[in-house]
C-alpha positions in Angstrom: 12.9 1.4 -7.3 9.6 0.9 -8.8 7.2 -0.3 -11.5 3.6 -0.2 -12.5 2.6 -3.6 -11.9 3.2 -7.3 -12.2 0.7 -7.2 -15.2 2.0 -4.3 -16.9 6.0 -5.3 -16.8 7.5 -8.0 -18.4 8.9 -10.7 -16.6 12.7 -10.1 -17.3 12.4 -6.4 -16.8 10.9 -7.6 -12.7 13.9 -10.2 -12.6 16.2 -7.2 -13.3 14.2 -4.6 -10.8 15.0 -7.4 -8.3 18.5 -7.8 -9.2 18.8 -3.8 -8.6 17.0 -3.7 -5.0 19.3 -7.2 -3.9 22.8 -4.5 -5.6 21.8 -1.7 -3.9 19.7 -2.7 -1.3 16.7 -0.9 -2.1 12.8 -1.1 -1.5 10.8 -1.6 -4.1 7.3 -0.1 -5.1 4.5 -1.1 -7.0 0.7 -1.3 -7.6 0.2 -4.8 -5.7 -3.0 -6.9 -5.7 -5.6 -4.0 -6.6 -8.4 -6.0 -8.4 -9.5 -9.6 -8.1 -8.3 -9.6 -12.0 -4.7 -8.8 -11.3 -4.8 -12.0 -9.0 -6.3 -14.6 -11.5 -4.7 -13.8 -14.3 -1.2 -13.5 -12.6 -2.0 -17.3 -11.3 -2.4 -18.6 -14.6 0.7 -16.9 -15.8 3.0 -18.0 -12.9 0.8 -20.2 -11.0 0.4 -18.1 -8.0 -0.4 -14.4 -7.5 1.6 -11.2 -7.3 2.8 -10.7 -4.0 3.9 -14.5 -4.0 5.2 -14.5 -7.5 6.9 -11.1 -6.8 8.4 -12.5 -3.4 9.7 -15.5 -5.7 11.8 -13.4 -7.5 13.4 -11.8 -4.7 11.4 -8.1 -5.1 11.5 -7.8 -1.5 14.3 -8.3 0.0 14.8 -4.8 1.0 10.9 -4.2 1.3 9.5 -1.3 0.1 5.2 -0.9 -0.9 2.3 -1.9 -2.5 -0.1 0.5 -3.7 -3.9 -0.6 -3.1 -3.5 -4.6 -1.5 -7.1 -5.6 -1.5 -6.7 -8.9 -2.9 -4.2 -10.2 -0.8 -4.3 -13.8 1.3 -3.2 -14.8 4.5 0.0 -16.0 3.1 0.5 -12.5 1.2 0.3 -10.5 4.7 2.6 -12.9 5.7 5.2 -12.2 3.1 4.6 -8.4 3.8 4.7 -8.7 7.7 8.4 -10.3 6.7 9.8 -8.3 3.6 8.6 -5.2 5.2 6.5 -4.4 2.6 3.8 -1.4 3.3 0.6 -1.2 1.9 -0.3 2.2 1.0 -4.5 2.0 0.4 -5.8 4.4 -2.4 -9.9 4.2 -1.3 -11.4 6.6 -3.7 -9.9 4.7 -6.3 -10.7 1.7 -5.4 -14.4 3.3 -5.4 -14.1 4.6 -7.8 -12.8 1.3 -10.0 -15.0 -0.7 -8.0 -11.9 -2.9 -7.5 -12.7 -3.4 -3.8 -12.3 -2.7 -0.1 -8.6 -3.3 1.4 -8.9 -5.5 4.9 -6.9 -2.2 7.1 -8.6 -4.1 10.0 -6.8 -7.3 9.1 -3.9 -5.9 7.8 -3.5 -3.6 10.9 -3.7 -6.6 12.9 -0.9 -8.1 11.4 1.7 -5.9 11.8 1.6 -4.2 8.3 2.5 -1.0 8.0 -0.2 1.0 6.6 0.1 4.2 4.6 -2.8 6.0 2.4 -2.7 7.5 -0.9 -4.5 8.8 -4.0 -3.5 7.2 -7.1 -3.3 8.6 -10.3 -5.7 11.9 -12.0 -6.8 9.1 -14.1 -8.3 6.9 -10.6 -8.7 9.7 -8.7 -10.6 12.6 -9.8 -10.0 15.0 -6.9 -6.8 13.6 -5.2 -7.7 15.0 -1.6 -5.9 13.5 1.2 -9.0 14.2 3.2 -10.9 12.9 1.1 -8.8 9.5 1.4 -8.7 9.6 5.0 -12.5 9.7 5.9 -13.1 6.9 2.8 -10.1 5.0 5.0 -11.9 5.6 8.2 -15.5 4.7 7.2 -15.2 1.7 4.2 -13.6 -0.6 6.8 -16.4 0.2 9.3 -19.0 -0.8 5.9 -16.7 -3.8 5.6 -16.7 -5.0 9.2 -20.6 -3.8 10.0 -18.3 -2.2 12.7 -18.6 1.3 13.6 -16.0 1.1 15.9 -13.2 -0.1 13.4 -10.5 2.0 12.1 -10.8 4.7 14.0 -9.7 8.4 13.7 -6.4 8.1 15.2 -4.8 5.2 13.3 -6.0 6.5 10.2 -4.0 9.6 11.1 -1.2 7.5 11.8 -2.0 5.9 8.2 -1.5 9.6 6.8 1.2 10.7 8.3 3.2 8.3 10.3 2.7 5.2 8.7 2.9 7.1 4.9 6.4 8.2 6.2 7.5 4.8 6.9 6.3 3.0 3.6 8.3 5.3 1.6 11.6 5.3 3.5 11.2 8.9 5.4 11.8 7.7 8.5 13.7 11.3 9.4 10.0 13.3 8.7 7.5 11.2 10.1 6.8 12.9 13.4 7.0 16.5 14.4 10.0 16.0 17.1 13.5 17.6 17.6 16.0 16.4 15.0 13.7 15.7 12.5 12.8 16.5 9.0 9.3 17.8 8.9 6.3 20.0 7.2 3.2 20.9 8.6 0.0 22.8 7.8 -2.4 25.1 9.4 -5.9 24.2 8.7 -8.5 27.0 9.2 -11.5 24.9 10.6 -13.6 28.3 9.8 
């Protein structure tokens, strides 16, 4: 199940979203916390901001994902350590937007599953995985002042495994006997 985002979506039309995921106990998906915007304006509405407003209503009961989660609080990993809810980072949007720089580092840290995206055409204007991955790799390293942070292989895991797992395909998310899988050759000439 899914919708744009708290600010785009009327109230009654999230209570009934939630209803669905509690009926047939499914994950829910959204953009979640991308600019500092989002946040105010959803605390004057309901007097906190997304994630806890959409944890209010029961959204996550069966987890699912947040697309972007750069303006997220302590308590708001919290709530997605505990729903199971994965933040899937879109960097070259968020560049591109200037909406900000997710915390990977922090939310790594805490146990959140972390899985990377593009966006849409209309954030994104060469949606390259690649692209995403080396913006994933070096903003948190900018962030930090660390050039040790986030390094190559978790942001692999990010693409692959940890992509996999924030959208349910838990039967394709490593090349291994039984599994679902695709795979690509790369000609590094």
């Amino acid at each position: 199940l899914g919708f744009h985002a708290e600010y785009t979506t009327k109230r009654e039309i999230l209570e009934e979203i939630a209803r669905l995921a509690k009926k047939y106990h499914a994950p829910v998906y959204s953009h979640l916390a991308e600019t500092e915007k989002e946040v105010r304006e959803c605390e004057k509405r309901y007097g906190m901001g997304p994630v806890k407003f959409l944890d209010s209503i029961g959204m996550y009961e069966h987890g699912g994902g947040g697309f972007h989660g750069i303006w997220m609080d302590d308590e708001d990993i919290e709530i997605c350590r505990k729903k199971n809810v994965s933040i899937v980072t879109n960097p070259s949007s968020n560049v591109k937007l200037a909406s900000g720089v997710a915390d990977l580092c922090t939310l790594h840290e805490q146990g959140i599953n972390l899985g990377i995206g593009t966006d849409g055409p209309a954030s994104n204007n060469a949606l390259d995985m690649f692209r995403e991955m080396y913006l994933a790799s070096t903003l948190p390293k900018l962030d930090k002042m660390d050039a040790s942070v986030m390094d190559a292989n978790k942001v692999l895991h990010m693409a692959t495994v940890g992509s996999a797992h924030a959208m349910g395909l838990d039967d394709c998310d490593v090349l291994a006997s039984g599994k679902q899988a695709d795979i690509i050759m790369i000609d590094l000439k």
